[in-house]
C-alpha positions in Angstrom: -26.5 -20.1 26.9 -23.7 -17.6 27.9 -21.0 -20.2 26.3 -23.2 -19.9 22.8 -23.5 -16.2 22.8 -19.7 -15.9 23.3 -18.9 -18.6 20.7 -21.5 -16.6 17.8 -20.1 -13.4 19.3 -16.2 -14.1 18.5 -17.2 -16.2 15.5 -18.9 -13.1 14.1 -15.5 -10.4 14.7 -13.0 -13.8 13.0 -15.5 -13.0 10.1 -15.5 -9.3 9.8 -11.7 -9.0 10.3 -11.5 -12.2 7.4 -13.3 -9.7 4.8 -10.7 -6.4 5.8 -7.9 -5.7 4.4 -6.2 -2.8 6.9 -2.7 -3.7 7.7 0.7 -4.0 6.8 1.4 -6.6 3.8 4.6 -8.2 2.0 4.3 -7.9 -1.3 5.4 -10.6 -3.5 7.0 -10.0 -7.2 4.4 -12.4 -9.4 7.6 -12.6 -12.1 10.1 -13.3 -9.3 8.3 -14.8 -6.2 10.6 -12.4 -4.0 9.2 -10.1 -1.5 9.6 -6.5 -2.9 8.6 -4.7 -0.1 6.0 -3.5 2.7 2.6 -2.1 1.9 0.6 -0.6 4.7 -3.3 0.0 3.6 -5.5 1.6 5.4 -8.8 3.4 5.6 -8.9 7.3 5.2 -11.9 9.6 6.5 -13.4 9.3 2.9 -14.3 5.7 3.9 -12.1 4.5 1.1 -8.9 2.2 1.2 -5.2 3.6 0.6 -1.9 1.8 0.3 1.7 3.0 0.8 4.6 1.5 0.9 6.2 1.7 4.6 9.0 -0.6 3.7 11.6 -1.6 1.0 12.5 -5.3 0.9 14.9 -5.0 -2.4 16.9 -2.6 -3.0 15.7 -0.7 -6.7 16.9 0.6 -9.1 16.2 4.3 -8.5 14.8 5.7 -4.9 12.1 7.6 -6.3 9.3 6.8 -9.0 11.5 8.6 -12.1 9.2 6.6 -14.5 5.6 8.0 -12.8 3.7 10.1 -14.8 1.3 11.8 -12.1 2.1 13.8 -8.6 4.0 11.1 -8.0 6.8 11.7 -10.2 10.0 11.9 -8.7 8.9 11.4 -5.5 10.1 8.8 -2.7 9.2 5.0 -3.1 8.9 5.2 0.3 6.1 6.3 2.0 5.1 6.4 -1.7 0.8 6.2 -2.1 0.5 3.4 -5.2 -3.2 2.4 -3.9 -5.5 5.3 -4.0 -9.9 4.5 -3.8 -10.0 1.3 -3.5 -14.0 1.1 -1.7 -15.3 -2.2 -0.3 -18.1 -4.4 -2.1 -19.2 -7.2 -0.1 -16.1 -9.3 0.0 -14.4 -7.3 -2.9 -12.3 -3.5 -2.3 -12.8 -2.3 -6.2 -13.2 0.9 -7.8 -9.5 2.0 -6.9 -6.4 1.6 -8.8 -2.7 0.5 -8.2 0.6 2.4 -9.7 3.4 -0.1 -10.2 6.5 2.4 -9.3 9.0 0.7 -11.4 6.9 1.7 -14.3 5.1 4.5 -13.6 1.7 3.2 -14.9 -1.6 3.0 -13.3 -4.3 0.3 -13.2 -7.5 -0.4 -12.1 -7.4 -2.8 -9.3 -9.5 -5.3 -7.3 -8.2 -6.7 -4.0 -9.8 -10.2 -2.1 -8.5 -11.6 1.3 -8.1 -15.1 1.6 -7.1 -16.1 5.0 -4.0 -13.8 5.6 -3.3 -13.6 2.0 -4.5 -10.6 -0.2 -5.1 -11.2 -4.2 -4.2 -8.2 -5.5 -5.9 -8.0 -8.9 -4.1 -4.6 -11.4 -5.7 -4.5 -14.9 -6.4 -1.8 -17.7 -10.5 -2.0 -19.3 -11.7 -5.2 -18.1 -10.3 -7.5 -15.3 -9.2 -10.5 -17.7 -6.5 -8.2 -18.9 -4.4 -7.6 -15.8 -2.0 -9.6 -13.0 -2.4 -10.9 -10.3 -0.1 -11.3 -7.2 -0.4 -12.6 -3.9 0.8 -10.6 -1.0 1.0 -12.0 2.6 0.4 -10.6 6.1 2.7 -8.7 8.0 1.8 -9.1 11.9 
């Protein structure tokens, strides 16, 4: 009895750690396949997810975000906050959006684990519209 109660027990964590997305995660150019850099996302005392970037992979272009358009012009790519709200629906964090620093913009975006992948889902109106790339877990 004890060995069943362990084995539902540790079974039931694997499955609420599967569905979360805290963490630090390479992020992987969809255009390229390259790593770009190192996103760490976590959960803020609004209940609500946040990404920033911790690490650069590549060096860019410029070191700051001379194309953003919000508070977040000319400011640091590092340490830089491009996910901002993102809130958790079942296995879905929605309702947040994504700034992609090397052009400034804002989208809506929709992130799903998969094992120790996250599909990480920018788009503008409806979520047909948008990209898609697959960023892998940093342990």
């Amino acid at each position: 009895m004890n060995k069943l109660l362990l084995s539902f027990a540790l079974s039931f964590i694997g499955i609420l750690s599967f569905a979360q997305i805290e963490g630090k995660w390479k992020t992987i150019d969809d255009e390229t396949g390259k790593a770009k850099s190192i996103v760490e996302i976590y959960k803020k005392s609004d209940g609500k997810y946040y990404g920033k970037i911790s690490q650069l992979l590549i060096k860019p272009e410029n070191a700051n975000c001379v194309a953003c358009k919000d508070d977040r012009k000319n400011k640091p790519l590092l340490g830089m906050e491009i996910i901002r709200g993102l809130k958790k629906d079942g296995n879905e964090f929605t309702g947040g959006s994504i700034t992609d620093p090397k052009n400034g913009k804002s989208y809506k975006c929709t992130i799903t684990r998969d094992g120790d992948k996250l599909n990480v889902r920018g788009y503008m109106g409806i979520s047909l519209i948008g990209r898609t790339q697959t960023w892998q877990k940093v342990d």
